[in-house]
mmCIF file of the protein (N, C-alpha, C, O) and its ligand, coordinates in Angstrom:
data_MODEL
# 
_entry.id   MODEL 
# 
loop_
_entity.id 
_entity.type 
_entity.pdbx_number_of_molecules 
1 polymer     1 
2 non-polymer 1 
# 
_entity_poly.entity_id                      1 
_entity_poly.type                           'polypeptide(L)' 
_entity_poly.nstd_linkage                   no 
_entity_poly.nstd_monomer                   no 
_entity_poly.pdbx_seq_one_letter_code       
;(UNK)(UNK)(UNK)(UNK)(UNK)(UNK)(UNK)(UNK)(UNK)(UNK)(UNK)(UNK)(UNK)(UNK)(UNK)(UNK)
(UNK)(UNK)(UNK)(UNK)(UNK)(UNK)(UNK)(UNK)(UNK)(UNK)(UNK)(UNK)(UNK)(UNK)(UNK)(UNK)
(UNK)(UNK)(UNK)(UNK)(UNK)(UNK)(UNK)(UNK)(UNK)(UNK)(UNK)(UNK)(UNK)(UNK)(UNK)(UNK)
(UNK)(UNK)(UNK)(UNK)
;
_entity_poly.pdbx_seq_one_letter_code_can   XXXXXXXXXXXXXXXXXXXXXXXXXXXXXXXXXXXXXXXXXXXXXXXXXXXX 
_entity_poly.pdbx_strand_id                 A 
# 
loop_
_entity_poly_seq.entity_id 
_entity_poly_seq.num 
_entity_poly_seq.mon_id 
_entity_poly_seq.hetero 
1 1  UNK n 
1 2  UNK n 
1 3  UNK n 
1 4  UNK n 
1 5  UNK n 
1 6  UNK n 
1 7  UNK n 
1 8  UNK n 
1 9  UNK n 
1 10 UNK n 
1 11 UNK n 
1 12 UNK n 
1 13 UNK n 
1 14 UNK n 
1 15 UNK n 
1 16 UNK n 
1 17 UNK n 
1 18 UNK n 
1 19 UNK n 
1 20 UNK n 
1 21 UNK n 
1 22 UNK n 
1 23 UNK n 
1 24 UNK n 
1 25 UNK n 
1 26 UNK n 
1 27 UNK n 
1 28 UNK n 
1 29 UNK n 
1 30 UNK n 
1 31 UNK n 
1 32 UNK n 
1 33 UNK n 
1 34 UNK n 
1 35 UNK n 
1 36 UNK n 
1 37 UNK n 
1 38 UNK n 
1 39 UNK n 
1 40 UNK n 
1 41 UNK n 
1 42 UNK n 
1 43 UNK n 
1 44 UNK n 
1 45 UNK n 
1 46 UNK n 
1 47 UNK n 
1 48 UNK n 
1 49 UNK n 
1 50 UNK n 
1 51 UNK n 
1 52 UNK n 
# 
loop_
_struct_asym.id 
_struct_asym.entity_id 
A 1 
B 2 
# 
loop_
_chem_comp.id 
_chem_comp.type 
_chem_comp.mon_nstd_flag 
UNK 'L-peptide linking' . 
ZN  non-polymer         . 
# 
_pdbx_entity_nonpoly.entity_id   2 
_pdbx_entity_nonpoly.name        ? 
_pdbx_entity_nonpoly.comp_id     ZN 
# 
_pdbx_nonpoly_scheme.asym_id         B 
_pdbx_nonpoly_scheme.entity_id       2 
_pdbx_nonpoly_scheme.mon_id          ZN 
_pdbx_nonpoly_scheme.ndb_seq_num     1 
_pdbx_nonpoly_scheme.pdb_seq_num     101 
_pdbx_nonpoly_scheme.auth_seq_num    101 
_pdbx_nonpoly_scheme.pdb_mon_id      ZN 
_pdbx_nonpoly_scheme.auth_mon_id     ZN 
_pdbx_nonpoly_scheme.pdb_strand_id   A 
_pdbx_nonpoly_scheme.pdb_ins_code    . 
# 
loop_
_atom_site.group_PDB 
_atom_site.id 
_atom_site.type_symbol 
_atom_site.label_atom_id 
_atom_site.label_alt_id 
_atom_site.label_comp_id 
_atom_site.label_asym_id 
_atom_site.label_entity_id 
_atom_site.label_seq_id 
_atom_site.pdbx_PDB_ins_code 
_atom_site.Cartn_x 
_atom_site.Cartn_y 
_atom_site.Cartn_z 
_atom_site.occupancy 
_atom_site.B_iso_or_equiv 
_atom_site.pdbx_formal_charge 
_atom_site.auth_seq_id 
_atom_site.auth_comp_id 
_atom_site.auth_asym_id 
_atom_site.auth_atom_id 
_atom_site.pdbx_PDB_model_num 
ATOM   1   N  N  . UNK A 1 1  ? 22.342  -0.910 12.107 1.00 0.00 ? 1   UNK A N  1 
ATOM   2   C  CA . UNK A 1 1  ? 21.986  -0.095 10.930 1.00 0.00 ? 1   UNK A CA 1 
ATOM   3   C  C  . UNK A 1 1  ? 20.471  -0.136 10.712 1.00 0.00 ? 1   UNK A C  1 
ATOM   4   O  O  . UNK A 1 1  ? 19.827  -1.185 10.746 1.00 0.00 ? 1   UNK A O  1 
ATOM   5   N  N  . UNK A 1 2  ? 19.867  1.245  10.453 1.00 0.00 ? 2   UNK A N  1 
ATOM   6   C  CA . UNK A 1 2  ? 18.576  1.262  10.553 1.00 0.00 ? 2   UNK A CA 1 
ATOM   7   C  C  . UNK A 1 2  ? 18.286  1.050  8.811  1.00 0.00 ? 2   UNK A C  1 
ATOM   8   O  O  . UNK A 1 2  ? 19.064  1.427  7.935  1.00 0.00 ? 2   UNK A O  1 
ATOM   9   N  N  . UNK A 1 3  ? 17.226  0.488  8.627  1.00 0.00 ? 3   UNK A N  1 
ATOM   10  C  CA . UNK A 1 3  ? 16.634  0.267  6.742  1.00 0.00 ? 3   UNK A CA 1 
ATOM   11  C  C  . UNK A 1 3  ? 15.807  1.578  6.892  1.00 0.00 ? 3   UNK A C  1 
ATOM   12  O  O  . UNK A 1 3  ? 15.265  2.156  7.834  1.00 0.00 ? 3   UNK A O  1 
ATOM   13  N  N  . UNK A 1 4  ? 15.959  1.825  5.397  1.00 0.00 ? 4   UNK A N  1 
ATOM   14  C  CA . UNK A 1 4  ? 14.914  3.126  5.249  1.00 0.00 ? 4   UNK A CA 1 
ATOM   15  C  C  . UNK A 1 4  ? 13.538  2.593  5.128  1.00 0.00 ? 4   UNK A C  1 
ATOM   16  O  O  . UNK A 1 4  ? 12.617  3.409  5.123  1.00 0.00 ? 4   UNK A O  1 
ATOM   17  N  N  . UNK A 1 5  ? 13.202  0.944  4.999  1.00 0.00 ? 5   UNK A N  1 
ATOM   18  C  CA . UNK A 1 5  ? 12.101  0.788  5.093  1.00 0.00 ? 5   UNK A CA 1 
ATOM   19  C  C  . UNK A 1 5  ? 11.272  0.627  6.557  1.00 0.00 ? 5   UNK A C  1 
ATOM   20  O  O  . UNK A 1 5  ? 10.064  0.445  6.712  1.00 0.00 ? 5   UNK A O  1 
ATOM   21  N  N  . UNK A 1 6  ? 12.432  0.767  7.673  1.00 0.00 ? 6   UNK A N  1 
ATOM   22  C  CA . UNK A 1 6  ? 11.680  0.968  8.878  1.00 0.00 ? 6   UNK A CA 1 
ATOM   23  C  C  . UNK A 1 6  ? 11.194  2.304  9.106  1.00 0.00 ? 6   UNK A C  1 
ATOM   24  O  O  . UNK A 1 6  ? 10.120  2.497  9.675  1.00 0.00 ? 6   UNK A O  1 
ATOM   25  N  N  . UNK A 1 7  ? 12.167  3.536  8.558  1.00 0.00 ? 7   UNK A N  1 
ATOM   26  C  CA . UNK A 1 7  ? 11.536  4.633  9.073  1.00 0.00 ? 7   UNK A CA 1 
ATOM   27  C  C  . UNK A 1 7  ? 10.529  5.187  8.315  1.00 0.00 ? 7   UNK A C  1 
ATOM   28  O  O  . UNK A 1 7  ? 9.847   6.102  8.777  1.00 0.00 ? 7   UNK A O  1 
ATOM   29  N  N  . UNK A 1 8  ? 10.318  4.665  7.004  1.00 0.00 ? 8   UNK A N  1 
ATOM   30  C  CA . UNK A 1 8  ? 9.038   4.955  6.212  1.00 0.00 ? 8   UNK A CA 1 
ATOM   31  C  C  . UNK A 1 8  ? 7.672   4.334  7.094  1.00 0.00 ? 8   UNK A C  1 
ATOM   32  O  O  . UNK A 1 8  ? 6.652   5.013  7.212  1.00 0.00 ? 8   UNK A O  1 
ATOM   33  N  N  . UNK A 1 9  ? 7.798   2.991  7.676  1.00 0.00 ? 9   UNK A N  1 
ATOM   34  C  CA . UNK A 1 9  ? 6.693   2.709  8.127  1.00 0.00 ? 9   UNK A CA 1 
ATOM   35  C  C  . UNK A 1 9  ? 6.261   3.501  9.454  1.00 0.00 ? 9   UNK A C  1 
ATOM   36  O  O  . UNK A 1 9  ? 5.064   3.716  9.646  1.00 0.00 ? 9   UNK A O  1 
ATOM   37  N  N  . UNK A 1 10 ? 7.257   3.948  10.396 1.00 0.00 ? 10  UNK A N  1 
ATOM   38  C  CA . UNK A 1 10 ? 7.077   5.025  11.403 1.00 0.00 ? 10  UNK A CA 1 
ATOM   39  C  C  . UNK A 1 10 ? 6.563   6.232  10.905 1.00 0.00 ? 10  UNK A C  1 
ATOM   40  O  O  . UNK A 1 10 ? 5.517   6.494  11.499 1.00 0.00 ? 10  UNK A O  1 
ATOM   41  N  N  . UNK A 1 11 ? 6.831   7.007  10.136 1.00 0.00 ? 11  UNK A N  1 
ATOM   42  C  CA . UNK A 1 11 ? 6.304   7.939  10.201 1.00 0.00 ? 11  UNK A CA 1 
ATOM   43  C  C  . UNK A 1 11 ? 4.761   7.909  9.376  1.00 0.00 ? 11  UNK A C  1 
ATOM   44  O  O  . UNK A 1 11 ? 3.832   8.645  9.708  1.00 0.00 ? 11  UNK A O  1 
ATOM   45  N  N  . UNK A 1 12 ? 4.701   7.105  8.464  1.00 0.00 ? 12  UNK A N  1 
ATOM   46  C  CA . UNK A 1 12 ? 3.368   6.722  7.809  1.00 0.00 ? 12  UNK A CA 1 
ATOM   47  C  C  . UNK A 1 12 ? 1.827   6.915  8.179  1.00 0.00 ? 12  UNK A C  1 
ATOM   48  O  O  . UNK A 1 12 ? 1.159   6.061  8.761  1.00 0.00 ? 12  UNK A O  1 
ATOM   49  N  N  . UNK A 1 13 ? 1.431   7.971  7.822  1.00 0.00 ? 13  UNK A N  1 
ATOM   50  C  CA . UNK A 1 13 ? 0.153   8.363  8.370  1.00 0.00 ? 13  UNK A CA 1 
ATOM   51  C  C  . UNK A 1 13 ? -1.035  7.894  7.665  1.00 0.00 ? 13  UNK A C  1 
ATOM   52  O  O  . UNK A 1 13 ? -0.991  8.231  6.482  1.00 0.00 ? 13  UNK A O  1 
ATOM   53  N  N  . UNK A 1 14 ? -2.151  7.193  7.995  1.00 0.00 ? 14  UNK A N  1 
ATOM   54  C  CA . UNK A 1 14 ? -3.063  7.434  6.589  1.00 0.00 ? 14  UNK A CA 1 
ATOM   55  C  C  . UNK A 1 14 ? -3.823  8.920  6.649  1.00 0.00 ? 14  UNK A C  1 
ATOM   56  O  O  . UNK A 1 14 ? -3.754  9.540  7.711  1.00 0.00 ? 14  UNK A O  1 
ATOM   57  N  N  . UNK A 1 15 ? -4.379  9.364  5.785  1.00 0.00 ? 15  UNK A N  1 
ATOM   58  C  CA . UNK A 1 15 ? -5.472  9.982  6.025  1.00 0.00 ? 15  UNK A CA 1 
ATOM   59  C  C  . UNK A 1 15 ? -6.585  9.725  5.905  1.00 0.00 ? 15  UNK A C  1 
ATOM   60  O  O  . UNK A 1 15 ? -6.811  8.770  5.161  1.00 0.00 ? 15  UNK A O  1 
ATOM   61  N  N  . UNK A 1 16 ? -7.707  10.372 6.506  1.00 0.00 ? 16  UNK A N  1 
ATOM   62  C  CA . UNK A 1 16 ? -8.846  9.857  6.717  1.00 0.00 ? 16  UNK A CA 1 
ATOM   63  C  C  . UNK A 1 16 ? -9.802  11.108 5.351  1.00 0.00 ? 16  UNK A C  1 
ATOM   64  O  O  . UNK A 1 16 ? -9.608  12.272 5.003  1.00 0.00 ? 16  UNK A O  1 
ATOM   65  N  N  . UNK A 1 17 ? -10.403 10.468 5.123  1.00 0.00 ? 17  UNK A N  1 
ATOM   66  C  CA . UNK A 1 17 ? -11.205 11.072 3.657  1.00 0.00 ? 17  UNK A CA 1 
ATOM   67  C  C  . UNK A 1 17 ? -12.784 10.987 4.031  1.00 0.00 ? 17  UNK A C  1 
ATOM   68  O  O  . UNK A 1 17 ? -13.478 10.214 4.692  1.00 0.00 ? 17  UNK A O  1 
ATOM   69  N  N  . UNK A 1 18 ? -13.033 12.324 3.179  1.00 0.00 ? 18  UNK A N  1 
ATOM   70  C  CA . UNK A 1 18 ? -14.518 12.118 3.590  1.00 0.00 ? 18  UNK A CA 1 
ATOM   71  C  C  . UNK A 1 18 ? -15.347 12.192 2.011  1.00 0.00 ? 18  UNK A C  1 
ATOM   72  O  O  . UNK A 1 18 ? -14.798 12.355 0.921  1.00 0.00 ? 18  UNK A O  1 
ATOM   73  N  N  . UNK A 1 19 ? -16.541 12.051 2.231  1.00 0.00 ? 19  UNK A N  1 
ATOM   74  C  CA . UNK A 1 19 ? -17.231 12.228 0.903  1.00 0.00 ? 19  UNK A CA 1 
ATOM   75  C  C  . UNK A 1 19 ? -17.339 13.947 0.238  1.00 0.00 ? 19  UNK A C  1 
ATOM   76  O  O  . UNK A 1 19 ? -18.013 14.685 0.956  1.00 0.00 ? 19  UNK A O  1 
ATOM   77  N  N  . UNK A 1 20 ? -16.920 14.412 -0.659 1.00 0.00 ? 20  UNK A N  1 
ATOM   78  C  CA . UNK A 1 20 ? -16.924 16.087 -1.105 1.00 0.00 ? 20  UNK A CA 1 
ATOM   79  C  C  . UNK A 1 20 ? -18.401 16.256 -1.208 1.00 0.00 ? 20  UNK A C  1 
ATOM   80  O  O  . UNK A 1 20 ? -18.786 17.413 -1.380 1.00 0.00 ? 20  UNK A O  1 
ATOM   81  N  N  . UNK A 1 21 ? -19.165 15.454 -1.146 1.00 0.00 ? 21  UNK A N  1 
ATOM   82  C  CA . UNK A 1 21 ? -20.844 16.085 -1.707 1.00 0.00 ? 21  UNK A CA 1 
ATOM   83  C  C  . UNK A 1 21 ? -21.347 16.174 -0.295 1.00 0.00 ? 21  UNK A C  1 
ATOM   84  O  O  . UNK A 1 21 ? -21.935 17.178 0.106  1.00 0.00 ? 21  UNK A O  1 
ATOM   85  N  N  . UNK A 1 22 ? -21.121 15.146 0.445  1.00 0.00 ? 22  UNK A N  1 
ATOM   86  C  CA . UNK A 1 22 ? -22.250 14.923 1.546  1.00 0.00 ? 22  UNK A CA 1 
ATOM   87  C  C  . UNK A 1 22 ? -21.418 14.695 2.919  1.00 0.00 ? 22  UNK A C  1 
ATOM   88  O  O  . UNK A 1 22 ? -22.204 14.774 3.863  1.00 0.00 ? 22  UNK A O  1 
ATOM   89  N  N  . UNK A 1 23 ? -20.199 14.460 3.314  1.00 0.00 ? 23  UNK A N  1 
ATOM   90  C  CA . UNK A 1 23 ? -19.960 14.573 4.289  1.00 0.00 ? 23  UNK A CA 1 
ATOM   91  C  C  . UNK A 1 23 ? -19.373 13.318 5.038  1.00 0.00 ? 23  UNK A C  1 
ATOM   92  O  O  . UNK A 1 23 ? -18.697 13.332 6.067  1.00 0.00 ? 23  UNK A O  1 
ATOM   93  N  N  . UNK A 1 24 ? -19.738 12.337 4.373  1.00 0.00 ? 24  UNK A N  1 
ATOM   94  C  CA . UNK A 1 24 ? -19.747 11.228 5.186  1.00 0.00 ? 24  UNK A CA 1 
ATOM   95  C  C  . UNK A 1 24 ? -17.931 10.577 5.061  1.00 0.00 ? 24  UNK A C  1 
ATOM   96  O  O  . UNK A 1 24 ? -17.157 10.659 4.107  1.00 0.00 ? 24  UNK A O  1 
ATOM   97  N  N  . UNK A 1 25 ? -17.799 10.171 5.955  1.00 0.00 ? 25  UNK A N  1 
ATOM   98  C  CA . UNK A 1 25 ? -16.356 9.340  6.205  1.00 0.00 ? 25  UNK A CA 1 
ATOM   99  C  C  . UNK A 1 25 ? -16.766 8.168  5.142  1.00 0.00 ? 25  UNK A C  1 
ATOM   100 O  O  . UNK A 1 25 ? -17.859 7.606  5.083  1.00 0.00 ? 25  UNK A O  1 
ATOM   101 N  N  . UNK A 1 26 ? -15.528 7.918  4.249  1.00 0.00 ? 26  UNK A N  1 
ATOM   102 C  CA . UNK A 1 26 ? -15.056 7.110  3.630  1.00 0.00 ? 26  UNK A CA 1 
ATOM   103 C  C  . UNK A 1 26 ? -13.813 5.895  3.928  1.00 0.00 ? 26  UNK A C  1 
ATOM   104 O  O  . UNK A 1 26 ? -13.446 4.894  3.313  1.00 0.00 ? 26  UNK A O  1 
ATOM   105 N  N  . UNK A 1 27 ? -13.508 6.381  4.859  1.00 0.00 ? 27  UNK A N  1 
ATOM   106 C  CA . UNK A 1 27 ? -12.148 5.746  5.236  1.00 0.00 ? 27  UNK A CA 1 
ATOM   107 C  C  . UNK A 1 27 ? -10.945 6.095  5.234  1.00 0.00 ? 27  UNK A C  1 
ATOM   108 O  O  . UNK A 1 27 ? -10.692 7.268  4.959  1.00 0.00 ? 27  UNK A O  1 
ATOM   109 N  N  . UNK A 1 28 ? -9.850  5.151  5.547  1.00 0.00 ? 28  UNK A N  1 
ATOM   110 C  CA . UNK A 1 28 ? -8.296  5.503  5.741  1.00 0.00 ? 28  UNK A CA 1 
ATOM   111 C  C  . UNK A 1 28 ? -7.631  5.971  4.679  1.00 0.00 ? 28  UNK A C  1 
ATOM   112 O  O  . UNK A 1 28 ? -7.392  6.992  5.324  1.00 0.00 ? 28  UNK A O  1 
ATOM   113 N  N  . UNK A 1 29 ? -6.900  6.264  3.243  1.00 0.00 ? 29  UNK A N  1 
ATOM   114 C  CA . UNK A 1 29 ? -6.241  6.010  2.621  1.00 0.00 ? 29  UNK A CA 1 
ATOM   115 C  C  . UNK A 1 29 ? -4.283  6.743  2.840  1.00 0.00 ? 29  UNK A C  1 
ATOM   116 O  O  . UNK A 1 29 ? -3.755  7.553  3.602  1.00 0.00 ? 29  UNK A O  1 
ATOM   117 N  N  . UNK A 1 30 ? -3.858  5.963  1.809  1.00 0.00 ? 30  UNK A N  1 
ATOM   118 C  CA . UNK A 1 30 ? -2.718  6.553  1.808  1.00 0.00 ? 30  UNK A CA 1 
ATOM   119 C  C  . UNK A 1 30 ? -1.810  6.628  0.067  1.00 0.00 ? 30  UNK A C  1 
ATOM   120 O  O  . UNK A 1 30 ? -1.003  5.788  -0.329 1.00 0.00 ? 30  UNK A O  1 
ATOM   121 N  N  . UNK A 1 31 ? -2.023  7.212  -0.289 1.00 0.00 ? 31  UNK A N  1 
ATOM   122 C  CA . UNK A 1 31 ? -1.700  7.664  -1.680 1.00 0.00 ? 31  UNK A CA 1 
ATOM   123 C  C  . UNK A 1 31 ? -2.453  7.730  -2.716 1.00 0.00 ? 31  UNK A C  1 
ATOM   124 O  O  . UNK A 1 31 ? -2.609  8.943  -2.853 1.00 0.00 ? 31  UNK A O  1 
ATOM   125 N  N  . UNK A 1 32 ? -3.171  7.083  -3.750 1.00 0.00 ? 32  UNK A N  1 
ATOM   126 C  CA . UNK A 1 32 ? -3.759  7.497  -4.485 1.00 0.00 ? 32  UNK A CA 1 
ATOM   127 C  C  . UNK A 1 32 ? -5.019  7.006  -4.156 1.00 0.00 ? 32  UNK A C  1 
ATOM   128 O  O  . UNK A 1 32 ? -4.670  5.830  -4.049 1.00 0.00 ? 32  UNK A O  1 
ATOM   129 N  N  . UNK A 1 33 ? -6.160  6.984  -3.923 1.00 0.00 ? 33  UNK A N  1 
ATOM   130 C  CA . UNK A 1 33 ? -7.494  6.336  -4.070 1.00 0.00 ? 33  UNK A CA 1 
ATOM   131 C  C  . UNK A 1 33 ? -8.667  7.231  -4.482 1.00 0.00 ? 33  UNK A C  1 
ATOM   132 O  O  . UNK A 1 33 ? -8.893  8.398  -4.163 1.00 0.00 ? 33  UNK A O  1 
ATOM   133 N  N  . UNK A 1 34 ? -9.482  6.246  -5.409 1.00 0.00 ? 34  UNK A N  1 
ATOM   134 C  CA . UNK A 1 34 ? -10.899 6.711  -5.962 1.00 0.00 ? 34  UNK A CA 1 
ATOM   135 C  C  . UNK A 1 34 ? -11.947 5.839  -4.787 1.00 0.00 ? 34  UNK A C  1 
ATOM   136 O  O  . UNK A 1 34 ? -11.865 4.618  -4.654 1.00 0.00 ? 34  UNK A O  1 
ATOM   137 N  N  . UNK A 1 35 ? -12.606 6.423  -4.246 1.00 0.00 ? 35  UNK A N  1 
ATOM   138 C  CA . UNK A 1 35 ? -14.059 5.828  -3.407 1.00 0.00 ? 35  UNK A CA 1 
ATOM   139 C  C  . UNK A 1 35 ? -15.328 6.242  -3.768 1.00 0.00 ? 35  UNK A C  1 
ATOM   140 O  O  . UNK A 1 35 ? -15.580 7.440  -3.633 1.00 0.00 ? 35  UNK A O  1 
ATOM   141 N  N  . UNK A 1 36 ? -16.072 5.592  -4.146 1.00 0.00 ? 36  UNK A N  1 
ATOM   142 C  CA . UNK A 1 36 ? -17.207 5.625  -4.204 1.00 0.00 ? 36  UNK A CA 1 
ATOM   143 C  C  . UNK A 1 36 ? -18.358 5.550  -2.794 1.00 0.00 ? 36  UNK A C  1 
ATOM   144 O  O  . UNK A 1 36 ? -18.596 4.635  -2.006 1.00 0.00 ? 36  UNK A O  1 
ATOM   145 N  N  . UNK A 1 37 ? -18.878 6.872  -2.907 1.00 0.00 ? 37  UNK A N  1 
ATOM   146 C  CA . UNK A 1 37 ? -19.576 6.972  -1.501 1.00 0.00 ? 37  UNK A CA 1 
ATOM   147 C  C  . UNK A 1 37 ? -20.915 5.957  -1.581 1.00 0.00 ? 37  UNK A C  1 
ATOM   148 O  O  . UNK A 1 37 ? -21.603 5.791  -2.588 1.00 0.00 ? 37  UNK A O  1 
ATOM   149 N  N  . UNK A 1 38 ? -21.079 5.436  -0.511 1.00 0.00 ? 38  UNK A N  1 
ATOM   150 C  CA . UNK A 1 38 ? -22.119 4.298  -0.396 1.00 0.00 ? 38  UNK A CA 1 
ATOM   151 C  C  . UNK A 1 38 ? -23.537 5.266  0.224  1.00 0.00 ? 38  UNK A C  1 
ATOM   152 O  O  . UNK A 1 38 ? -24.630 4.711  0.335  1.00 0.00 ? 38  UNK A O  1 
ATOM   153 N  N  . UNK A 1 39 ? -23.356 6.701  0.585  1.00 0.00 ? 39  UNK A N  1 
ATOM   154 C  CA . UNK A 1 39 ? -24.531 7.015  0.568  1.00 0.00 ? 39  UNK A CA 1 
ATOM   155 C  C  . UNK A 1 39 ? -24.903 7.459  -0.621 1.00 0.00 ? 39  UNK A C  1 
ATOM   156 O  O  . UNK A 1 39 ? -25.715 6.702  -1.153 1.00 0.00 ? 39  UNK A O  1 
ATOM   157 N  N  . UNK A 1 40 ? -24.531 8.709  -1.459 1.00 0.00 ? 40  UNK A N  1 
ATOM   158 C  CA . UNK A 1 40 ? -24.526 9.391  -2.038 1.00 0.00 ? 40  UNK A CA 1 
ATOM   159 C  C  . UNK A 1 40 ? -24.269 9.264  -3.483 1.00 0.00 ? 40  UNK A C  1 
ATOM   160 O  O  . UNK A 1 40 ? -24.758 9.912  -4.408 1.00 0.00 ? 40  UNK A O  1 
ATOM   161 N  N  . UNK A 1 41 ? -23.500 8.406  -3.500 1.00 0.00 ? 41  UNK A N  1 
ATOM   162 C  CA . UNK A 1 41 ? -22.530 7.511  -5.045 1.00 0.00 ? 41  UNK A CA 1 
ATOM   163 C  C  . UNK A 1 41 ? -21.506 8.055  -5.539 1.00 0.00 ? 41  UNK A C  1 
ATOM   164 O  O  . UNK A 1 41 ? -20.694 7.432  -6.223 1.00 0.00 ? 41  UNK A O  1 
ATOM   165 N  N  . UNK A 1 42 ? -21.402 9.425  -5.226 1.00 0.00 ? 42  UNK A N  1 
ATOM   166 C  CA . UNK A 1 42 ? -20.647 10.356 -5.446 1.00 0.00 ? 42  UNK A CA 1 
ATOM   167 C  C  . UNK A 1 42 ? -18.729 9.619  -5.612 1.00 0.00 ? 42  UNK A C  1 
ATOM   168 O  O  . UNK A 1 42 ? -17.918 9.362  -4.722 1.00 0.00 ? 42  UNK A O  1 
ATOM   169 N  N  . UNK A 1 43 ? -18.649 9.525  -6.703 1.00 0.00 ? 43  UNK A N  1 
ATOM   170 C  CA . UNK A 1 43 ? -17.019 8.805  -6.735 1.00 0.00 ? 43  UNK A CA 1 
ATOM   171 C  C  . UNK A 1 43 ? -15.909 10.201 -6.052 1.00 0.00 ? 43  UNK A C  1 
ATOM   172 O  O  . UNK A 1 43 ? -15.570 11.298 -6.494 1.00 0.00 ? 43  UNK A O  1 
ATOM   173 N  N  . UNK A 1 44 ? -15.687 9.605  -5.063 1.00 0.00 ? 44  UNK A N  1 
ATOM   174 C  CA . UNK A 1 44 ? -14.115 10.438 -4.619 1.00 0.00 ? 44  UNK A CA 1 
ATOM   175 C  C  . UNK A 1 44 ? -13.070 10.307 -4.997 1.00 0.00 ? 44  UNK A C  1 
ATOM   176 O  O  . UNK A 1 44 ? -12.656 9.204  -4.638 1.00 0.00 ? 44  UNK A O  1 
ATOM   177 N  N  . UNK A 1 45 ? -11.812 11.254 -5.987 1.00 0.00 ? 45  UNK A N  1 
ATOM   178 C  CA . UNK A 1 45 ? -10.900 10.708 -6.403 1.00 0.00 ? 45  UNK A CA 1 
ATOM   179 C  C  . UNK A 1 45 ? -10.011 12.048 -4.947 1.00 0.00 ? 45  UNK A C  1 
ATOM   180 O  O  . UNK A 1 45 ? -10.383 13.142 -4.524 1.00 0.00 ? 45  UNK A O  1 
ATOM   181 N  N  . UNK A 1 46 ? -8.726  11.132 -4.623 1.00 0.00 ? 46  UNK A N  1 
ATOM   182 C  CA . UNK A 1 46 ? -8.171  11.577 -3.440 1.00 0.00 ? 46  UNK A CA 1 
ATOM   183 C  C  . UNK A 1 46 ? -6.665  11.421 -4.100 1.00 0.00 ? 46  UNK A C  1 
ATOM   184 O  O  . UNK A 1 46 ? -6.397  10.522 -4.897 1.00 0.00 ? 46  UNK A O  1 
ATOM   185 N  N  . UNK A 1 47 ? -5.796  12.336 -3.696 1.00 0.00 ? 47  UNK A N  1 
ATOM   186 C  CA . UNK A 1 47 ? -4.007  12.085 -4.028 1.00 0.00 ? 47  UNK A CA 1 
ATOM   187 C  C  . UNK A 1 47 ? -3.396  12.143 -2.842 1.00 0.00 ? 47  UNK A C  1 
ATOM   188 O  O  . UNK A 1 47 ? -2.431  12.843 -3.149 1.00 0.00 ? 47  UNK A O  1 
ATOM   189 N  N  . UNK A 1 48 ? -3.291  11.946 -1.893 1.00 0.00 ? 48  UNK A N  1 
ATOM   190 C  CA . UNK A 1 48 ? -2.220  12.175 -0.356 1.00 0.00 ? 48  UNK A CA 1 
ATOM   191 C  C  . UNK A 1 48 ? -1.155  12.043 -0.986 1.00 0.00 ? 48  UNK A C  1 
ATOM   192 O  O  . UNK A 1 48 ? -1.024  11.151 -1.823 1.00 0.00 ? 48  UNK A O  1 
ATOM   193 N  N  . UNK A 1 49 ? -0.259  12.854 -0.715 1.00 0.00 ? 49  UNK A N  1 
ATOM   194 C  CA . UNK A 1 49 ? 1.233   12.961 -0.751 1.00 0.00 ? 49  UNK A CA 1 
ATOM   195 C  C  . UNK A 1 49 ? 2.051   13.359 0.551  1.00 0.00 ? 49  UNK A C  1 
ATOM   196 O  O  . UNK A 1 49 ? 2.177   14.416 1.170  1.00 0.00 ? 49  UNK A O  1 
ATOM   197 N  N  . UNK A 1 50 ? 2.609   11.937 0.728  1.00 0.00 ? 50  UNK A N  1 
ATOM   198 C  CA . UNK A 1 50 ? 3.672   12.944 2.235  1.00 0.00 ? 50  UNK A CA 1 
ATOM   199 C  C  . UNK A 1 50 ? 4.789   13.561 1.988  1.00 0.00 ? 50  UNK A C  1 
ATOM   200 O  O  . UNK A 1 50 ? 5.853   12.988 1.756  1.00 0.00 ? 50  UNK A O  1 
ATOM   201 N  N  . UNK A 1 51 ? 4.651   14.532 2.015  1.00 0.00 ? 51  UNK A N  1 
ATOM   202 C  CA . UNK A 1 51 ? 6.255   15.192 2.097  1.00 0.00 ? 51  UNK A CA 1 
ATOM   203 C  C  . UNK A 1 51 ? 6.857   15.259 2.988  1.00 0.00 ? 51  UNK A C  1 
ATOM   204 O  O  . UNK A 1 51 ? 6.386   15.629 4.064  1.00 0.00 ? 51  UNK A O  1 
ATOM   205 N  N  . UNK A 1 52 ? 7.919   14.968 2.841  1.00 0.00 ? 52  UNK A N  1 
ATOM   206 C  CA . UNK A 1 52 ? 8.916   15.323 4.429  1.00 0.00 ? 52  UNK A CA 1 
ATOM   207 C  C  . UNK A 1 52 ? 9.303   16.425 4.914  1.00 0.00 ? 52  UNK A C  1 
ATOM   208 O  O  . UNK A 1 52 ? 9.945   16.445 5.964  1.00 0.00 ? 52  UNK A O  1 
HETATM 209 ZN ZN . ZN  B 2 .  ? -21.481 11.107 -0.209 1.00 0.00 2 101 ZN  A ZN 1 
# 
């Protein structure tokens, strides 16, 4: 019997986020995150939602 918490972690993508002002990669996330860009300062607020 398979757990639904194995096939959540298989299909689990992060996405990769960038800064909205300037361009620059911020990093991985996966559901809600605020980043603050380290060039620019520019706070990124991000929502990923996976739908199936
Ligand atoms: Zn920036």
């Amino acid at each position: 019997m398979k757990s639904p918490l194995d096939e959540a972690k298989e299909s689990k993508e992060l996405q990769a986020v960038h800064c909205m002002k300037c361009g620059k990669m911020l990093g991985k996330i996966e559901g809600k995150a605020e980043i603050k860009c380290t060039r620019c300062k520019t706070i990124n607020a991000y929502h990923t939602k996976i739908d199936a």
